[in-house]
Each structure stands twice: as structure tokens, then as C-alpha cells.
N, CA, C and O atoms as CSV, one atom per row, in Angstrom:
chain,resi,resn,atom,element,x,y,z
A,1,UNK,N,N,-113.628,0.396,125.466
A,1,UNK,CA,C,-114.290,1.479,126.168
A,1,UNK,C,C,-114.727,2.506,125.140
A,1,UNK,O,O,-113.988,2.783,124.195
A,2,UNK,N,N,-115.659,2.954,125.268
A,2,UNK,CA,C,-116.551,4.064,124.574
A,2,UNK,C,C,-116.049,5.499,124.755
A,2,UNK,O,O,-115.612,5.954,125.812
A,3,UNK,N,N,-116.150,6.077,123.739
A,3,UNK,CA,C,-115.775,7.318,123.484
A,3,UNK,C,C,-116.476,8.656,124.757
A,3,UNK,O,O,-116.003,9.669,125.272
A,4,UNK,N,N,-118.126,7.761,124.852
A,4,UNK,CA,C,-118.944,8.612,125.792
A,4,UNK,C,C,-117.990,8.539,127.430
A,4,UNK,O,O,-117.436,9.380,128.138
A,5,UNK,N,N,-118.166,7.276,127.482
A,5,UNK,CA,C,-117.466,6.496,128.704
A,5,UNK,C,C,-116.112,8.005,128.975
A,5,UNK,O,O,-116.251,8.771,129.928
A,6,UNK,N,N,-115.356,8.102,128.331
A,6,UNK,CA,C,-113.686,8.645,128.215
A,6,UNK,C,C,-114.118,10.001,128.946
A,6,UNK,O,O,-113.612,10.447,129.976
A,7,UNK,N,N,-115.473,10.733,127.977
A,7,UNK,CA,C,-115.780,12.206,128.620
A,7,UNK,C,C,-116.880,11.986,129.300
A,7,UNK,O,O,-116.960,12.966,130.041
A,8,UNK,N,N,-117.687,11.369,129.482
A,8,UNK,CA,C,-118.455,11.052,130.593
A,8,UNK,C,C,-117.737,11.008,132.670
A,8,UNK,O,O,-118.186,11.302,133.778
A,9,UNK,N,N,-116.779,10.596,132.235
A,9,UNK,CA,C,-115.847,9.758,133.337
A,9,UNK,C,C,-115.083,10.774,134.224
A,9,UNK,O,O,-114.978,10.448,135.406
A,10,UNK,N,N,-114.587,11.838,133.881
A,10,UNK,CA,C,-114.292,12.894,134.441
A,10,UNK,C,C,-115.459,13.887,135.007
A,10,UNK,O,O,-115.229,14.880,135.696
A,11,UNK,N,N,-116.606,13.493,134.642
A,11,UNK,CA,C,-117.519,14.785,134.682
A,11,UNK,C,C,-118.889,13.437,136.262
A,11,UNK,O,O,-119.341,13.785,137.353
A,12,UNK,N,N,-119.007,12.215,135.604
A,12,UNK,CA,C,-119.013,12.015,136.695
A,12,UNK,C,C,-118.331,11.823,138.339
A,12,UNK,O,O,-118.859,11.537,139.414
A,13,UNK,N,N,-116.940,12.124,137.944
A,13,UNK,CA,C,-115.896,12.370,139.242
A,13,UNK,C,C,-116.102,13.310,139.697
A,13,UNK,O,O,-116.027,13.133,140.913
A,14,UNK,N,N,-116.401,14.556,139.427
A,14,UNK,CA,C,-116.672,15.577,139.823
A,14,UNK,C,C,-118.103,15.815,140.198
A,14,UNK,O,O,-118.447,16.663,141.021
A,15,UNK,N,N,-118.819,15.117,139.628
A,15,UNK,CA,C,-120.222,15.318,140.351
A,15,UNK,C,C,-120.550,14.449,141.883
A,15,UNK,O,O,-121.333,14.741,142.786
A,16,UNK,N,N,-119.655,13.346,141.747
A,16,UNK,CA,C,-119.761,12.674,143.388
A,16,UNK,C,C,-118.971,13.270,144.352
A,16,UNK,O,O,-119.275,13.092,145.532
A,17,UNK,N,N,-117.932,14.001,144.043
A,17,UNK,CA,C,-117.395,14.490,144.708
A,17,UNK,C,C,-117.903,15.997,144.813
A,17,UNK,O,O,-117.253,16.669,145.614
A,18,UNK,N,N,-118.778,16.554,144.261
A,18,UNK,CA,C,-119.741,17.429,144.895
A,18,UNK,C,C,-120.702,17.398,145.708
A,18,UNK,O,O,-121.092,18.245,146.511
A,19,UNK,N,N,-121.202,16.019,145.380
A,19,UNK,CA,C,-122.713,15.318,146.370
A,19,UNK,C,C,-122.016,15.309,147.517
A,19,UNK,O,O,-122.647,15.841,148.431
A,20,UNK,N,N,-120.733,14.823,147.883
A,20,UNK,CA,C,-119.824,14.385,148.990
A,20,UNK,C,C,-120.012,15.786,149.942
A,20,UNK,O,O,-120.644,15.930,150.988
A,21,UNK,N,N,-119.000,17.010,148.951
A,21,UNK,CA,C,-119.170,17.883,149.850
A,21,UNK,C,C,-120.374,18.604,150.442
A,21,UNK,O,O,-120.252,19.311,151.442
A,22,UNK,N,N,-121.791,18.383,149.686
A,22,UNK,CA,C,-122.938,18.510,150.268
A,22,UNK,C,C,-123.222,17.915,151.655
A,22,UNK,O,O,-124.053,18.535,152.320
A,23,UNK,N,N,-122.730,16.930,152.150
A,23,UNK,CA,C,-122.970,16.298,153.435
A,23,UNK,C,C,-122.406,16.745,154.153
A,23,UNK,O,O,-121.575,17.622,153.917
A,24,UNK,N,N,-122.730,16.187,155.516
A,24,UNK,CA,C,-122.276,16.749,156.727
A,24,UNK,C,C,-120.585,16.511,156.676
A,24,UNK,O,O,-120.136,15.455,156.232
A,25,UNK,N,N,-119.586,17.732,157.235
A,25,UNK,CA,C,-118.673,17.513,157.235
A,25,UNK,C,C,-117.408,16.397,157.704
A,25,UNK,O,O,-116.220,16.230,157.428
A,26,UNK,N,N,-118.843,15.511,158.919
A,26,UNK,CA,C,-117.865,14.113,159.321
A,26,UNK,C,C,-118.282,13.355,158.315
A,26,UNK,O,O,-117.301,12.669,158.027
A,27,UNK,N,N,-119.241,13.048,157.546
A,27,UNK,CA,C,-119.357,11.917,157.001
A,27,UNK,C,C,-118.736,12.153,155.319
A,27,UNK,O,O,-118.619,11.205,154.543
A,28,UNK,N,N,-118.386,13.559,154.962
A,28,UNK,CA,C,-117.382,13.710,154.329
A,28,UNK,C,C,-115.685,13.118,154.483
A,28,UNK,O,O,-115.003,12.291,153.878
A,29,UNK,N,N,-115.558,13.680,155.182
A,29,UNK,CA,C,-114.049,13.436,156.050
A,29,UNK,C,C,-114.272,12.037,156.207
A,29,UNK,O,O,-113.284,11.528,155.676
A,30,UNK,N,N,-114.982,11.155,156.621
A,30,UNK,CA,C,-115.153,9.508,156.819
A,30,UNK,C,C,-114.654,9.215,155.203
A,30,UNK,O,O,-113.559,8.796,154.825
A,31,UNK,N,N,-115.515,9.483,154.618
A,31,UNK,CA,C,-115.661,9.139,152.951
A,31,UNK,C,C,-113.975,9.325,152.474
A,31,UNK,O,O,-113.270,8.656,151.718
A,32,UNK,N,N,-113.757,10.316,153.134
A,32,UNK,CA,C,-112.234,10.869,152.024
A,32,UNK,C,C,-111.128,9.887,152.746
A,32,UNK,O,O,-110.162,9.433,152.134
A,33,UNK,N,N,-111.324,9.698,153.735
A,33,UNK,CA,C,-110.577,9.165,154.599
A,33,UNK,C,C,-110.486,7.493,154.100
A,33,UNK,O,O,-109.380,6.974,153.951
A,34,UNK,N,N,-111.632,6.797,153.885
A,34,UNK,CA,C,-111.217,5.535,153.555
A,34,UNK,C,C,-111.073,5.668,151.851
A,34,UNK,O,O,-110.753,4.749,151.097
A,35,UNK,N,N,-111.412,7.120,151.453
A,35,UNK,CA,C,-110.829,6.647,150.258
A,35,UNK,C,C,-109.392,6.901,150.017
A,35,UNK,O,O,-108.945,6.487,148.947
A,36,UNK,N,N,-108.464,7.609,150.961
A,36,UNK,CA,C,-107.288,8.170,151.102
A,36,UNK,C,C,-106.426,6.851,151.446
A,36,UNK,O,O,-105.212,6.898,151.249
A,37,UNK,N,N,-106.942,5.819,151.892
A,37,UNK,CA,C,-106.606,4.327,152.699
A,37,UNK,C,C,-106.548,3.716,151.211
A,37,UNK,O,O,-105.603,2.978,150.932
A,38,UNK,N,N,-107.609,4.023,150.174
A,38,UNK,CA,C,-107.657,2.862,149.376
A,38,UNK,C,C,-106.495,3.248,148.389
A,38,UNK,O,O,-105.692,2.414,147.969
A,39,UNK,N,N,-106.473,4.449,148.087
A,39,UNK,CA,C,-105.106,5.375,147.054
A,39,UNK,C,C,-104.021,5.312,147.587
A,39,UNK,O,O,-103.060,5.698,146.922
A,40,UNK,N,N,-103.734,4.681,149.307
A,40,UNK,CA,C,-101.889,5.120,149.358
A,40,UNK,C,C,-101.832,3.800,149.290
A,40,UNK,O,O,-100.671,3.499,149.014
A,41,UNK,N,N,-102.625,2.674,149.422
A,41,UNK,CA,C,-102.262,0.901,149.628
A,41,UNK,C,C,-101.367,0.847,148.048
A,41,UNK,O,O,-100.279,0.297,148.215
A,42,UNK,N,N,-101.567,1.232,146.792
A,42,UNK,CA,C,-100.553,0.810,146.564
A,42,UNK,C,C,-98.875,1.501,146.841
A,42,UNK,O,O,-97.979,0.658,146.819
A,43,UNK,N,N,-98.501,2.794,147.061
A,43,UNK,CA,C,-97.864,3.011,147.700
A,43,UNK,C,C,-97.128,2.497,148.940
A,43,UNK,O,O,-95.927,2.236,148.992
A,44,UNK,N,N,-97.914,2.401,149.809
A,44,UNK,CA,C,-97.137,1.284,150.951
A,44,UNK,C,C,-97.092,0.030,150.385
A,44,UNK,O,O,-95.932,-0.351,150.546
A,45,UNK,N,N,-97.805,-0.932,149.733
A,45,UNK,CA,C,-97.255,-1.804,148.935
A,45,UNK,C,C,-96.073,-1.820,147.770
A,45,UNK,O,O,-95.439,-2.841,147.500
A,46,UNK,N,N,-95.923,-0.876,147.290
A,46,UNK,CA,C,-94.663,-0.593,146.599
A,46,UNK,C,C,-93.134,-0.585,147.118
A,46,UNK,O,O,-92.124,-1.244,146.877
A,47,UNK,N,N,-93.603,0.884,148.251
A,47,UNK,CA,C,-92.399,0.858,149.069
A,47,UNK,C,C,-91.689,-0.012,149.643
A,47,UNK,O,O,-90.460,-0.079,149.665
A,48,UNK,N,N,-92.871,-1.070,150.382
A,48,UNK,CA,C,-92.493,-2.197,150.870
A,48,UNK,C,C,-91.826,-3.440,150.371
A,48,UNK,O,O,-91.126,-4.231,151.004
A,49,UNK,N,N,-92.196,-3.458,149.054
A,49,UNK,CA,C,-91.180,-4.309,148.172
A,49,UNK,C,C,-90.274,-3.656,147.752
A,49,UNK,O,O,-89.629,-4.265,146.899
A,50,UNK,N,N,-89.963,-2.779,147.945
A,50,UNK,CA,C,-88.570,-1.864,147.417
A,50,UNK,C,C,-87.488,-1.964,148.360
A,50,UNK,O,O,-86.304,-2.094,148.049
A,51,UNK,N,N,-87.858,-1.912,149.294
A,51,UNK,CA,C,-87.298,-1.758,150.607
A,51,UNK,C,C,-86.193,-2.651,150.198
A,51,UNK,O,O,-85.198,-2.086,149.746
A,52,UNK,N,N,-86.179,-4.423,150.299
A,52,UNK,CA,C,-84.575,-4.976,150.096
A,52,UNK,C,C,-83.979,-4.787,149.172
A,52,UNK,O,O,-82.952,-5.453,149.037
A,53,UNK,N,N,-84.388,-3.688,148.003
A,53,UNK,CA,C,-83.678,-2.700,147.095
A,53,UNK,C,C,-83.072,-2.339,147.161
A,53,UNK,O,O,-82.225,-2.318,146.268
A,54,UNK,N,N,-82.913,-1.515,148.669
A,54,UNK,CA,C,-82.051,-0.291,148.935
A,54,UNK,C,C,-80.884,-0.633,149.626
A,54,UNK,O,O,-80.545,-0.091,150.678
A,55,UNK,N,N,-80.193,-1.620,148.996
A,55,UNK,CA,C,-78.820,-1.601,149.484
A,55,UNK,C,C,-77.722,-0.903,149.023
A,55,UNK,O,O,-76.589,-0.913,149.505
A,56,UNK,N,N,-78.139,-0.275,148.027
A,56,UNK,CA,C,-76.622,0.667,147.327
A,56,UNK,C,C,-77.180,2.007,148.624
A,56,UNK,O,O,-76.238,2.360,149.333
A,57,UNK,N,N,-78.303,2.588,148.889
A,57,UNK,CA,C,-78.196,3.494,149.831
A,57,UNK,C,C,-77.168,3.287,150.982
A,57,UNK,O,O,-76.395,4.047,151.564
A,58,UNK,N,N,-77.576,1.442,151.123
A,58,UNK,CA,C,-76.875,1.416,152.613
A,58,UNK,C,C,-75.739,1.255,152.371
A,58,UNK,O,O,-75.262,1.579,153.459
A,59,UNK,N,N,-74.740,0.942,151.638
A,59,UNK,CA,C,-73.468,0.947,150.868
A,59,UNK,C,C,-73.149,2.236,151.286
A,59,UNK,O,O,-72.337,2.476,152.180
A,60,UNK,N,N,-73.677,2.939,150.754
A,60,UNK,CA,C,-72.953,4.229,150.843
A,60,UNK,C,C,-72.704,5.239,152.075
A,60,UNK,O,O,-71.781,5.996,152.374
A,61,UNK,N,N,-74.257,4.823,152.801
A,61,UNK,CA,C,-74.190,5.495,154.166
A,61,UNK,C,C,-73.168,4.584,155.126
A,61,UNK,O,O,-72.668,5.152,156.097
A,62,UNK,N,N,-72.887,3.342,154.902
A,62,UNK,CA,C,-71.829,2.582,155.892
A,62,UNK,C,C,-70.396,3.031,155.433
A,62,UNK,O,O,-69.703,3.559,156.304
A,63,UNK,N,N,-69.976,2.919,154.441
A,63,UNK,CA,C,-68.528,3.822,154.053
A,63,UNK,C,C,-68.050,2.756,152.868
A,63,UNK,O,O,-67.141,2.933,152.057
A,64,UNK,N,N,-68.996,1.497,153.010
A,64,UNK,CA,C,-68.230,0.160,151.743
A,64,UNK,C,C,-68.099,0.659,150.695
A,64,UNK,O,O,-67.230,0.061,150.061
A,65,UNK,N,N,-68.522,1.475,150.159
A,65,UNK,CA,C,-68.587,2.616,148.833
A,65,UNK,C,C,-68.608,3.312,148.724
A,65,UNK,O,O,-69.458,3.823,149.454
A,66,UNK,N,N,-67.953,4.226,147.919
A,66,UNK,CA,C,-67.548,5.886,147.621
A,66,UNK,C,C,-68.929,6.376,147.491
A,66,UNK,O,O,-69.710,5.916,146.658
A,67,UNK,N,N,-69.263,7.432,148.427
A,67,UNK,CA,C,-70.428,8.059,148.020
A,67,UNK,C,C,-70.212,9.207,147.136
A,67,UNK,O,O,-69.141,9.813,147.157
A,68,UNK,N,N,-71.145,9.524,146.386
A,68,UNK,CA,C,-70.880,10.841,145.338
A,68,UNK,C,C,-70.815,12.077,146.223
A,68,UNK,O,O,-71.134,12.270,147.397
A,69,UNK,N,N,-70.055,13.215,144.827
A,69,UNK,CA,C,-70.006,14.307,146.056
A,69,UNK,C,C,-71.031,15.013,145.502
A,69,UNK,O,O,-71.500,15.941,146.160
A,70,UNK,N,N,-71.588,14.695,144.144
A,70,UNK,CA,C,-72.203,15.195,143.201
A,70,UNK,C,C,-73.911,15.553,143.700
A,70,UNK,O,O,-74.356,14.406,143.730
A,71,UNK,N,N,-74.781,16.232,143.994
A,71,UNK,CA,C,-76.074,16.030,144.062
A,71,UNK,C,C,-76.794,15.558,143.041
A,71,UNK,O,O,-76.597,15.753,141.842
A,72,UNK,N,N,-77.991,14.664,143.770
A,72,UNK,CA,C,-78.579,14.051,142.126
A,72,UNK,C,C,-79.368,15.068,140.998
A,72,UNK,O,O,-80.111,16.019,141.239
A,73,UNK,N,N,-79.011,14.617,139.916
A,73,UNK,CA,C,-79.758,16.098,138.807
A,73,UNK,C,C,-80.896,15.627,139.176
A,73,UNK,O,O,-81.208,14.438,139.106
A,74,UNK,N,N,-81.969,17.014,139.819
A,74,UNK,CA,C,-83.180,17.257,139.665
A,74,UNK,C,C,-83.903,18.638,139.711
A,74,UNK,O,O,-83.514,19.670,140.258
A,75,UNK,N,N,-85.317,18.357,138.841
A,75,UNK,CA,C,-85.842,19.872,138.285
A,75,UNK,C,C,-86.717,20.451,139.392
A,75,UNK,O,O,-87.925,20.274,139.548
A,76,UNK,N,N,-85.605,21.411,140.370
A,76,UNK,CA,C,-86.476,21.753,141.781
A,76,UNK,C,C,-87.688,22.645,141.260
A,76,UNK,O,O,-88.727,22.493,141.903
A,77,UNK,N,N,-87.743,23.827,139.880
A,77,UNK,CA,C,-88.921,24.565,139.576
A,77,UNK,C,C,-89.771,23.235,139.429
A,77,UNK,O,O,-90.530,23.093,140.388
A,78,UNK,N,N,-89.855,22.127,138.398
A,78,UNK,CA,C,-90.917,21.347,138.452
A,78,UNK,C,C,-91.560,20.520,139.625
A,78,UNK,O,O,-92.756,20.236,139.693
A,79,UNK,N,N,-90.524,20.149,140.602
A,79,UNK,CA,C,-90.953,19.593,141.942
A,79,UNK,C,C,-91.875,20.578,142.807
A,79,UNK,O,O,-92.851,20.133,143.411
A,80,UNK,N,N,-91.470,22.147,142.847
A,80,UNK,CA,C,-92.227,23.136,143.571
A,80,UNK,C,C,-93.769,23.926,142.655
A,80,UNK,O,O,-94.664,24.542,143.232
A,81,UNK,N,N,-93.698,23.694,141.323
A,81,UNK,CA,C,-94.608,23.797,140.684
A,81,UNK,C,C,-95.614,22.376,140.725
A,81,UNK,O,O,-96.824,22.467,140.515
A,82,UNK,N,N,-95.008,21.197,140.995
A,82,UNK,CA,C,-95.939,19.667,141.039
A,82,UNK,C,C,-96.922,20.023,142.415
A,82,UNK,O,O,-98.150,19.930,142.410
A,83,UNK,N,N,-96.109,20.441,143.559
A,83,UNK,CA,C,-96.535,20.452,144.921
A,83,UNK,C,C,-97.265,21.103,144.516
A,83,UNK,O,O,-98.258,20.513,144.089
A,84,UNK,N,N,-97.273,22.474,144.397
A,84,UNK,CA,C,-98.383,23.838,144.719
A,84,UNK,C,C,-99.523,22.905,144.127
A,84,UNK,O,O,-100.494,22.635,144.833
A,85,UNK,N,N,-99.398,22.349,142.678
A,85,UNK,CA,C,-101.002,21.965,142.283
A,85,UNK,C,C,-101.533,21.130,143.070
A,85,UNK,O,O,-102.712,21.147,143.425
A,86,UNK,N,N,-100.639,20.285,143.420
A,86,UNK,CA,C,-100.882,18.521,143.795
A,86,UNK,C,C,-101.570,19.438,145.495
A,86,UNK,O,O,-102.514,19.046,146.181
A,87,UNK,N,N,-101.018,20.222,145.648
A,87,UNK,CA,C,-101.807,20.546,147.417
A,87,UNK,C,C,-102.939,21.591,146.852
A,87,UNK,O,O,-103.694,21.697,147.818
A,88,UNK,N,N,-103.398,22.318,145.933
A,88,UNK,CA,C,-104.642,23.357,146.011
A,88,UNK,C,C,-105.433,23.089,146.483
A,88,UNK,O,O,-105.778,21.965,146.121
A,89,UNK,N,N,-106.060,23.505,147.210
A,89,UNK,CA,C,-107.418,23.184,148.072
A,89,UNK,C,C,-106.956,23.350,149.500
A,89,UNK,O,O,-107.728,23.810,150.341
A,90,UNK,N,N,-105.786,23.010,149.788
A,90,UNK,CA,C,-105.835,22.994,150.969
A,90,UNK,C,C,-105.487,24.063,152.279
A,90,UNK,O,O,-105.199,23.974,153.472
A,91,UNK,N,N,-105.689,25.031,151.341
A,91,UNK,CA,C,-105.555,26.534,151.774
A,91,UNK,C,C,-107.123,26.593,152.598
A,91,UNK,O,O,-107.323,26.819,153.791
A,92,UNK,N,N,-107.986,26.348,151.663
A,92,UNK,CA,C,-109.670,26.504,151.617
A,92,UNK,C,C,-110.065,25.697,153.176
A,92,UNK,O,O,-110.850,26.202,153.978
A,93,UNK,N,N,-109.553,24.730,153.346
A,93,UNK,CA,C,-109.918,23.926,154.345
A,93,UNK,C,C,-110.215,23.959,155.570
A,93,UNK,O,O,-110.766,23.135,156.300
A,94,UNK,N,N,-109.615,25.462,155.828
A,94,UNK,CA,C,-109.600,25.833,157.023
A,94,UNK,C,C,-111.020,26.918,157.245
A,94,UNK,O,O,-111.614,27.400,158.209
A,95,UNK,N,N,-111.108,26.948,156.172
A,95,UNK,CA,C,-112.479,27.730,156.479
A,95,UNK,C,C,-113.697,26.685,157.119
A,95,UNK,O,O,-114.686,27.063,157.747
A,96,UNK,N,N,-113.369,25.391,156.809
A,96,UNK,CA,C,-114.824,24.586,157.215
A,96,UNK,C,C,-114.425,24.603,158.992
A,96,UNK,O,O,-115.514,24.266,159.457
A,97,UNK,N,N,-113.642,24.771,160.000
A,97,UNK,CA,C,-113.186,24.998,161.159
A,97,UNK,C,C,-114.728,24.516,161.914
A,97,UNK,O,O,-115.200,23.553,162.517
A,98,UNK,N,N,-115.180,26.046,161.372
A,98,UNK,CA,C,-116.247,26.188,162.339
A,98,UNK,C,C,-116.956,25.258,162.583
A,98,UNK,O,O,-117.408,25.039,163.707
A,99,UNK,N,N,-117.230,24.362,161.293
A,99,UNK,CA,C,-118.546,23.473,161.124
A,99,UNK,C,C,-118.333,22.166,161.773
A,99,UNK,O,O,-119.032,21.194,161.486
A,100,UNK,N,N,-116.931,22.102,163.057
A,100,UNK,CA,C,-116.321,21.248,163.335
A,100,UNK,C,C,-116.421,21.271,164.799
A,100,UNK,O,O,-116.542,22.337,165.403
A,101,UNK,N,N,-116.364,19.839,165.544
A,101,UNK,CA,C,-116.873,19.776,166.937
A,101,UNK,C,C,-115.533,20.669,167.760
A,101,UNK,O,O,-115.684,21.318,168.796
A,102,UNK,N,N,-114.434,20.530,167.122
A,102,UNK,CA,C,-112.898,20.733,167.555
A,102,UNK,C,C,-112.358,21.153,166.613
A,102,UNK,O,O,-111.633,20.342,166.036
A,103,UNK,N,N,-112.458,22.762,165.946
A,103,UNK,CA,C,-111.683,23.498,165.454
A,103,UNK,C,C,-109.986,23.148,165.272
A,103,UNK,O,O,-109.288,22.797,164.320
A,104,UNK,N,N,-109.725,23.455,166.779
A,104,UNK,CA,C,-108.023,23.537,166.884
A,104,UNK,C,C,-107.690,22.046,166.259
A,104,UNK,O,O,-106.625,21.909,165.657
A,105,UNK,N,N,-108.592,20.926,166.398
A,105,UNK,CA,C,-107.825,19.528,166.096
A,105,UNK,C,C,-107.938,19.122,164.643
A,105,UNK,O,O,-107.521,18.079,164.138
A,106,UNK,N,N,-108.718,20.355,163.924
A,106,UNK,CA,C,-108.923,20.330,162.433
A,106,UNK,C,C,-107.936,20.864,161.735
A,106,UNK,O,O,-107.739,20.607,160.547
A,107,UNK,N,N,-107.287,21.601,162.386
A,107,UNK,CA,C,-106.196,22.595,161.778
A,107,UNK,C,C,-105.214,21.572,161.903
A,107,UNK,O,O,-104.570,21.192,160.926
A,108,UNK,N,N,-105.033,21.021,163.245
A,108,UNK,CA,C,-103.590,19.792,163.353
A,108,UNK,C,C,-103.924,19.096,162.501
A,108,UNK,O,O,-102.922,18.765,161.869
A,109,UNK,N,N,-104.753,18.688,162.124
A,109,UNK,CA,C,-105.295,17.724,161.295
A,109,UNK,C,C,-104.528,17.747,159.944
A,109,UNK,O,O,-103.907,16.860,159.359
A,110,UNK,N,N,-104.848,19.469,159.540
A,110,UNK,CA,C,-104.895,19.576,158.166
A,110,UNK,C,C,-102.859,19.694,158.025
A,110,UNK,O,O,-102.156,19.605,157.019
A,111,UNK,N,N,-102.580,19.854,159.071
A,111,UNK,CA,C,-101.170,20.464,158.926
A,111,UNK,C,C,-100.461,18.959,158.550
A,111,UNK,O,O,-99.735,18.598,157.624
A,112,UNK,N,N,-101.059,18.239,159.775
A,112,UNK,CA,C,-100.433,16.739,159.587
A,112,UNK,C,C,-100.601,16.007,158.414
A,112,UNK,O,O,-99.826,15.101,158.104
A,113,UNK,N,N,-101.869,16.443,157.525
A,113,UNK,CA,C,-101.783,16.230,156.311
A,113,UNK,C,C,-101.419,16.485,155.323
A,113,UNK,O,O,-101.084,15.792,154.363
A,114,UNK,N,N,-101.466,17.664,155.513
A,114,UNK,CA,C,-100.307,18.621,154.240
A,114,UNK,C,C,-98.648,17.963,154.511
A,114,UNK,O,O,-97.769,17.625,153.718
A,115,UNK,N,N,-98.720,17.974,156.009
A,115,UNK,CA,C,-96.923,17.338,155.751
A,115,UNK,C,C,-96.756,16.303,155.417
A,115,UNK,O,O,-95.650,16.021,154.956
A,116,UNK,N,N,-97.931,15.153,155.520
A,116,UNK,CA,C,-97.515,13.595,154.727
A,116,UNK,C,C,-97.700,14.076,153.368
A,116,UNK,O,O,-96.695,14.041,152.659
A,117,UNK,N,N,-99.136,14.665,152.685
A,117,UNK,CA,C,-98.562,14.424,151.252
A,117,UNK,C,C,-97.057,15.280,150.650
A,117,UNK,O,O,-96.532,15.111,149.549
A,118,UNK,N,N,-96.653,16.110,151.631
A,118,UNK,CA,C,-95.333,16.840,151.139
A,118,UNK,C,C,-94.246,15.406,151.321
A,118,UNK,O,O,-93.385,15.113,150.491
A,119,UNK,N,N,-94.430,14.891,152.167
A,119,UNK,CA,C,-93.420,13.936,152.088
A,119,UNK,C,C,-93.291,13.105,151.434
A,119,UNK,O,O,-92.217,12.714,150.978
A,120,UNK,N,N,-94.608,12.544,151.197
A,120,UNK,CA,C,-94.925,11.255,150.277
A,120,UNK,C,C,-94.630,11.612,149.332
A,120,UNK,O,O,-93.721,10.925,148.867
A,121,UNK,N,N,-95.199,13.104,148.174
A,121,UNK,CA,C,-94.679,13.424,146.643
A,121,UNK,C,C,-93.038,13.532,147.045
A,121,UNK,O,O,-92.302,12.958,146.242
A,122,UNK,N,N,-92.370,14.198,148.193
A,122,UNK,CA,C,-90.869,14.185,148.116
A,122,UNK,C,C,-90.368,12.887,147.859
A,122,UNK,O,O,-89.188,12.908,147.506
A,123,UNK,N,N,-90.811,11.922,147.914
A,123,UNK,CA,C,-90.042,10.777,148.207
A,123,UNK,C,C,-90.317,9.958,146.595
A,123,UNK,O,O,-89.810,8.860,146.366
């Protein structure tokens, strides 16, 4: 891969995803939407092979094994500093309301989305 390619490549990401928000706001939301389908498939494919993994969880929640009393070490400033970036924008979102057939079901919308990606980065 080419050197142009490396800084080229970021700068065309950002230019389709400007053309995007130029369009009408459903056929935006269509667009983000199957591309939101194509970014979590490997995720649910992951999880899903992980899954007969998790038997030391179930060990522990049945009683066959001492569970710790210990919490696991983790860096809660970096987890609450990851979120804030990983969600920006989605403060803004609510301003497009208006441009929407159903306001109130844009807001559920956005809430229901903010709480999967909070869950999904929690996990």
C-alpha cells in the first residue's frame, strides 16, 4: 500500500460521510443503519463463539468454585474517558428531531442507541 493511499484514506472517510449527511435524513439513517449491521457482525460473531467459553463464569455463579471477593483490576478514568469519545456526536442528534416524520420516536431511538453502544463498549 502507498504512502498516498495511508493519507488519502482518512480524508476520503470523511468526505463520504459528509456527502451522507447532505441527504435526506431517512436515507442517511438507512445508510448508517446497514452500515451499523455490517460493523457489529463481527461482534455477534465473536461473542457467539465465546459463549462455550464461559464456563469458569458459570462455575462460579453455581457455587462449584470459590468465587473471588476481590473486584477485577480495572482503569474506570480510562473506561469513562473511552465512552465520552467513543459516544460524541450524540448529544448533536437531537437537533435533527425536527427534520423527522416522528420526533418523539427519534429521541427513543437515539436513547436506545446510546444504551446499546454503552453496553456493547461495557462488555
Amino acid at each position: 500500500v502507498g504512502v498516498w493511499f495511508v493519507a488519502a484514506a482518512p480524508f476520503a472517510v470523511v468526505v463520504v460521510g459528509f456527502c451522507l449527511n447532505l441527504l435526506n435524513i431517512e436515507v442517511a439513517g438507512e445508510v448508517y443503519f446497514r452500515l451499523l449491521i455490517f460493523i457489529m457482525l463481527p461482534f455477534l460473531v465473536g461473542i457467539s463463539l465465546a459463549i462455550p467459553y464461559m464456563a469458569v463464569a458459570w462455575e462460579e455463579l453455581t457455587g462449584h468454585e470459590a468465587a473471588t471477593t476481590q473486584p477485577p483490576s480495572k482503569d474506570l478514568n480510562l473506561f469513562v474517558s473511552t465512552m465520552f469519545w467513543l459516544n460524541t456526536g450524540w448529544d448533536s442528534m437531537g437537533n435533527l428531531a425536527g427534520e423527522v416524520r416522528g420526533p418523539n420516536e427519534l429521541v427513543r431511538g437515539l436513547v436506545l442507541a446510546a444504551g446499546s453502544t454503552l453496553a456493547l463498549y461495557s462488555l
